[in-house]
C-alpha positions as CSV (number, residue, x, y, z in Angstrom):
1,X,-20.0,-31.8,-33.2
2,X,-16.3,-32.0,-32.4
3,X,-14.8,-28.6,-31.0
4,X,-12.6,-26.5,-33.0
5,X,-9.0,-25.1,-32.1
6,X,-10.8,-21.8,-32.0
7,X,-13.4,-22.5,-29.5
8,X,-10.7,-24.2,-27.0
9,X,-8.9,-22.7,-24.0
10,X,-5.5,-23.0,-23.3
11,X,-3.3,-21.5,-20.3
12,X,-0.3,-21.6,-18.2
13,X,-0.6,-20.5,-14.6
14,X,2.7,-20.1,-12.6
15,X,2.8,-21.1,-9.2
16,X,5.7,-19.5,-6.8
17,X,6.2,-21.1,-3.8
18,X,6.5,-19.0,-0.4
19,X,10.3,-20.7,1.2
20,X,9.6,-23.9,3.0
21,X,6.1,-24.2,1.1
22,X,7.5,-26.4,-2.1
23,X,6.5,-29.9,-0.6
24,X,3.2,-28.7,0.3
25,X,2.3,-26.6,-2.7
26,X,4.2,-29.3,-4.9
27,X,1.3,-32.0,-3.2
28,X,-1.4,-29.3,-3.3
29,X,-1.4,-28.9,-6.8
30,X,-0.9,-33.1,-7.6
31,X,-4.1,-33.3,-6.1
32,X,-5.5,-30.4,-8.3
33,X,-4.3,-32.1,-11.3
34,X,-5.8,-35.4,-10.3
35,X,-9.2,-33.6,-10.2
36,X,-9.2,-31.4,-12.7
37,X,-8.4,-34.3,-14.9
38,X,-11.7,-35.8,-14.7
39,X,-13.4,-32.9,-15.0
40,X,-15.6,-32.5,-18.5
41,X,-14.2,-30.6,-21.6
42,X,-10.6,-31.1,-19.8
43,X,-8.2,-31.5,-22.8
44,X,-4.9,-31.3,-20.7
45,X,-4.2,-30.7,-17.2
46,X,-0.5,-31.2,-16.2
47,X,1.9,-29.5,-13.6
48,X,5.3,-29.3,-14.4
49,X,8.5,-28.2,-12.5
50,X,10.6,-25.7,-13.5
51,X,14.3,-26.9,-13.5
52,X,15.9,-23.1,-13.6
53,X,13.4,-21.7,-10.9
54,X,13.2,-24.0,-7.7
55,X,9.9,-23.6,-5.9
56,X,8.0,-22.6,-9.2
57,X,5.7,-24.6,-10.5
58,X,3.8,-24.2,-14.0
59,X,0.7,-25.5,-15.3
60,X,-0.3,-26.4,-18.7
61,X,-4.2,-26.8,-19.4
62,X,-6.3,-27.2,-22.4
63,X,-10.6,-26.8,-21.9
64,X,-12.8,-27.7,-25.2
65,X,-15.1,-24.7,-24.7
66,X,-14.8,-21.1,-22.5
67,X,-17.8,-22.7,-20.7
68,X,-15.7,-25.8,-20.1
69,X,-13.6,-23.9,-18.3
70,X,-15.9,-21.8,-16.5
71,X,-17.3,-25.1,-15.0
72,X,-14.0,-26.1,-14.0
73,X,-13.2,-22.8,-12.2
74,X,-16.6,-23.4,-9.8
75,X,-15.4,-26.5,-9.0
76,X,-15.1,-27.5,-5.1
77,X,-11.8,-28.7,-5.8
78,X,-10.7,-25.7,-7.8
79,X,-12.1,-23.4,-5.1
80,X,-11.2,-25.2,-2.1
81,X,-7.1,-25.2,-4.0
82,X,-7.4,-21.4,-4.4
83,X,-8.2,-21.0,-1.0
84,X,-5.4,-23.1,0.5
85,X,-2.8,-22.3,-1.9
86,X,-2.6,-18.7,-1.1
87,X,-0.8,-19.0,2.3
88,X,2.1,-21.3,0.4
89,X,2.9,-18.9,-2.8
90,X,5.5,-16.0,-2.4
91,X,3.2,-13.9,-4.9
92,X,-0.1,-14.6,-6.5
93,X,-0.6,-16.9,-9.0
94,X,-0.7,-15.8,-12.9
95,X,-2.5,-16.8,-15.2
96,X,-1.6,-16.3,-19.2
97,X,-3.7,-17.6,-21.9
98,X,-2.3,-19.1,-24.6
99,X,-3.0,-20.0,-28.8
100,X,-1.4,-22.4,-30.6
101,X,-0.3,-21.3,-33.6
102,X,-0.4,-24.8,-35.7
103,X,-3.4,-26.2,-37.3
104,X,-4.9,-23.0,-37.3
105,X,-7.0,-22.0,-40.4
């Protein structure tokens, strides 16, 4: 049975990178998206640069189920990015969910 817009997950995490960390975090979180990509119920995965804010980095993703999602988040690659991407942001990570508002019924 196909998945409704109602059961998927969407976010946006914002990545800030500590000075002198944007190469590595910028790499870091390529690899991430490489990954994550092949994970199951992964509708989009993509990093994207923000041209105002140098150093800051945001993510859109899109999971076919809360438990898709879940999955993804106990991932070795998830956790082992979580872990070394702490030491390269200025602050922590946020993480906003998101709904789109077409196609909705």
């Amino acid at each position: 049975m196909p998945q409704t817009r109602e059961e998927q997950v969407w976010l946006t995490p914002v990545f800030i990178a500590e000075a002198g960390q944007e190469a590595t975090l910028h790499e870091a979180l390529v690899r991430l998206q490489s990954a994550s990509r092949e994970d199951p119920g992964c509708l989009e995965y993509t990093v994207f640069s923000d041209d105002q804010r140098p150093g800051t980095f945001v993510l859109f993703e899109g999971w076919a189920s809360r438990g898709d999602l879940e999955a993804h988040n106990e991932e070795n690659h998830v956790k082992e990015f979580v872990k070394e991407v702490h030491s390269l942001l200025a602050v922590p990570f946020s993480v906003t969910p998101i709904t789109p508002l077409t196609g909705r019924r």
